[in-house]
N, C-alpha and C positions, 0 to 999 in steps of 0.2 A: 453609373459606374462604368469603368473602362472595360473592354475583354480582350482578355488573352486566350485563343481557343484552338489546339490541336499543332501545339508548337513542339520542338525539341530544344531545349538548351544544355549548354553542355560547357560552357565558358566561365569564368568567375567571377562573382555578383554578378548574373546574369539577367535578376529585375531587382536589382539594388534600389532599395528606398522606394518604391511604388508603392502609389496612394490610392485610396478608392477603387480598386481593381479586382474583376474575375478572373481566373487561371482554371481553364476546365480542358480536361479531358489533354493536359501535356506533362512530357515526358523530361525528368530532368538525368541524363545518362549521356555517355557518348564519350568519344578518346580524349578530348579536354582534357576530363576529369576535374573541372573547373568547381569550388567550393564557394559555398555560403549564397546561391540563388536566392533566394529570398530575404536579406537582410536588412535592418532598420526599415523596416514596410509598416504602413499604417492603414486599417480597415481594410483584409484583404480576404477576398472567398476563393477556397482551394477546392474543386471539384472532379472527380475522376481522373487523378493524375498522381504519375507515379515518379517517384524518388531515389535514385539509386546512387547519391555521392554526398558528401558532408555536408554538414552544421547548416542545413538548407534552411531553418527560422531562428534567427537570433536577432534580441533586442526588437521584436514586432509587439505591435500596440495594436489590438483591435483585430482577431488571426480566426477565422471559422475553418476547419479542414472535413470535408466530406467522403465517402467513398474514395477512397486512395489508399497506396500503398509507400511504406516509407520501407526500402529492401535492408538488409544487414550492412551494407557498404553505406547506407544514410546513418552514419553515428552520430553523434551526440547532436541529433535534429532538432529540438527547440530549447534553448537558453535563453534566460535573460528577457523573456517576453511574459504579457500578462493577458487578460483580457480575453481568453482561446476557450473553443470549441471544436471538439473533435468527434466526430460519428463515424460509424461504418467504415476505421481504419483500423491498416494493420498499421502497427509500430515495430520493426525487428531490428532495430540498431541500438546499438552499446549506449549507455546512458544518454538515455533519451527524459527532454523534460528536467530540466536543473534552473534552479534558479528564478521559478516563473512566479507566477501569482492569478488566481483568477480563473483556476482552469473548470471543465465541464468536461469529461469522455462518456460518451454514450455507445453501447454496441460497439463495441474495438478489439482485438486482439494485440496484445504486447507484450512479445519475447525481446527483451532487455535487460540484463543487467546492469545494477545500478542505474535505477530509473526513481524518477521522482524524486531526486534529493532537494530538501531548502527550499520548499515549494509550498507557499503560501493560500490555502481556500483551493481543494480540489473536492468536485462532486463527480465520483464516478460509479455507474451503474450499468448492468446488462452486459455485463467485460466479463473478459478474460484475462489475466498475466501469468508470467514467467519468469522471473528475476532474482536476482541478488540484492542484498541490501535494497527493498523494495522502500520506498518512499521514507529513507533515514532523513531526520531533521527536519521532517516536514510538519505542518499543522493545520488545524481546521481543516482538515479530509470528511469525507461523508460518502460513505462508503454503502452501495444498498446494489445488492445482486452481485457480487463478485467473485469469480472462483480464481486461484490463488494458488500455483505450486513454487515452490524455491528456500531457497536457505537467508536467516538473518534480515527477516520484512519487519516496517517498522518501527525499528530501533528509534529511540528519542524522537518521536513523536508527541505530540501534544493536542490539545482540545479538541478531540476527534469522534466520530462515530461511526460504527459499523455496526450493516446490519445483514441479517439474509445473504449472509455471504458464506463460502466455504476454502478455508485456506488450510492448503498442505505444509509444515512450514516448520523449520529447526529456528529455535533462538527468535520467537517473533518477539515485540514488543515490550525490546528489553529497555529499562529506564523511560517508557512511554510514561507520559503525567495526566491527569485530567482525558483519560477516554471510556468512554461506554461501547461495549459490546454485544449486541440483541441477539435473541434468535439463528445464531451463527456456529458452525462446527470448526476448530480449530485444531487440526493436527501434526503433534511433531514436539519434541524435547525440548525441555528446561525450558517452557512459556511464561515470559512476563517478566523475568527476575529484576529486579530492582527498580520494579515499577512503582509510582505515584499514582491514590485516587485514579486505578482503573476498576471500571464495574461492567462483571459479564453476568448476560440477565438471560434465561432459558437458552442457555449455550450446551454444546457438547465439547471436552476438553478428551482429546487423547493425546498419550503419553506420559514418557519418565519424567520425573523431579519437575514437576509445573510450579509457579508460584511463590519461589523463592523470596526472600529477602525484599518485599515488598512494605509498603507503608498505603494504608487505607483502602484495601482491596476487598472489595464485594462482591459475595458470588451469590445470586437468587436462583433458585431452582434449576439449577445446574447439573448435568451428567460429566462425571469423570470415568474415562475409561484407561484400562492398560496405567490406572497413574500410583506410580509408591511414588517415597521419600517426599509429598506436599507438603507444601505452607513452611519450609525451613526459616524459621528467620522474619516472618511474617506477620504483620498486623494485618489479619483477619475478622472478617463477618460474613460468613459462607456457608449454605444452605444449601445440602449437597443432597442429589435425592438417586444416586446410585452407590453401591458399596465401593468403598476403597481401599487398597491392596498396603497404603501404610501412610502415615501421618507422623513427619518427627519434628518438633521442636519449633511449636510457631510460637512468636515470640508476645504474641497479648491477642484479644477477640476471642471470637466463640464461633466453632465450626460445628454443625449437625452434619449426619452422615447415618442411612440406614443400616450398614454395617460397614466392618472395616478391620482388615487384617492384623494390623498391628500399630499400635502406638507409641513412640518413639520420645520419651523426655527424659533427655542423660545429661542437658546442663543448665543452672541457676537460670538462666534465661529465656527460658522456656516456660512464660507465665500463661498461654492461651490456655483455653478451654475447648473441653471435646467432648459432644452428649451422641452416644449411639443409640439412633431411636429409629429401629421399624416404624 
């Protein structure tokens, strides 16, 4: 492979289309302000080097990035690429990671908004994020060690797993289809609502109105905290093993529950079932 080691660029397309190539320990910054360094590249290793100006990976095939920093002023840094590996980076710019395929983050830090969108097989582990509209329309994610604060993550997602994770989060996983959720704490208002065939298995749920207007949702020994008004509207099978502050109107299934505040069925619709069994 080629190397590129201890350079500054700072011009536009600065290693445009570069093949087979190492980039270690350079800096992409300077009065330029020159955008999209890194574009249409094929098998390229990014080591110890830092980011500081626009759409620096777009449309790359075959992308490792290590140890590196991508600053706030590198926004919307990888598009339209697949094939990536990313370790021991920060990610801080505005929607980062759209339209990719293939991704791996291990060890990372990423404050971005609107990150992950339409991003096809992401494994990420041992991370941290910060975001909005955290990975909407994404799928096949595989999710194991991730802690998670922000508003609206999630959203229409599809055939997913998470696990050993803990997310801070308003409006997660609303219209998500076909996901499982392990072992995982989940905090923050109206969770899941008009979800498909999601199952949270030894999960901690807090918050108001979780579980709305959902179809095939499974809950296996599961803690609900701080949760009224559940299961509205809901095709339920949930096996709840902390008491619940109120339960109104799910719409077919069978919820257990050790105790619970009050039960709520005020219309025709409201066919589930509910056994309060210390």
């Amino acid at each position: 492979m080629k190397r590129i080691e201890n350079r500054t660029f700072d011009e536009e397309r600065a290693l445009y289309a570069i093949e087979d190539t190492e980039v270690i320990s350079s800096r992409f910054d300077g009065p330029a302000d020159g955008e999209s360094a890194l574009k249409e590249c094929r098998n390229i290793t990014v080591r110890d080097s830092y980011f500081n100006l626009r759409y620096p990976f777009w449309h790359d095939h075959g992308l490792t990035i290590e140890n590196s920093e991508m600053t706030d002023k590198a926004r919307a840094a990888l598009w339209y690429s697949r094939d990536i590996t990313i370790r021991n980076t920060k990610m801080h710019g505005i929607k980062a990671l759209r339209e990719c395929a293939d991704v791996t983050i291990e060890n990372s830090d990423i404050v971005s908004p609107e990150f992950g969108w339409s991003v096809s097989g992401i494994d990420m582990k041992d991370s941290t994020a910060e975001s909005e509209y955290f990975m909407m329309r994404s799928d096949h994610l595989h999710f194991d060690n991730v802690t998670f604060k922000g508003k609206y993550s999630f959203q229409y997602i599809t055939d997913s797993v998470i696990e050993n994770c803990n997310f801070d989060t308003k409006d997660a996983f609303w219209h998500a289809k076909n996901v499982v959720v392990r072992n995982s704490t989940i905090k923050g208002e109206y969770l899941a609502w008009y979800s498909e065939n999601i199952t949270f298995e030894n999960c901690k749920i807090i918050g108001t109105q979780p579980l709305c207007y959902c179809e095939g949702l499974k809950m296996i020994n599961c803690e609900m905290i701080d949760s009224d008004l559940a299961f509205e509207r809901s095709d339920v099978e949930a096996q709840i093993v902390s008491p619940l502050i109120s339960i109104k109107n799910p719409k077919s299934g069978h919820i257990t529950v050790p105790a619970l505040g009050e039960l709520i069925m005020n219309i025709p619709q409201a066919m589930g079932t509910v056994t309060v069994a210390a």
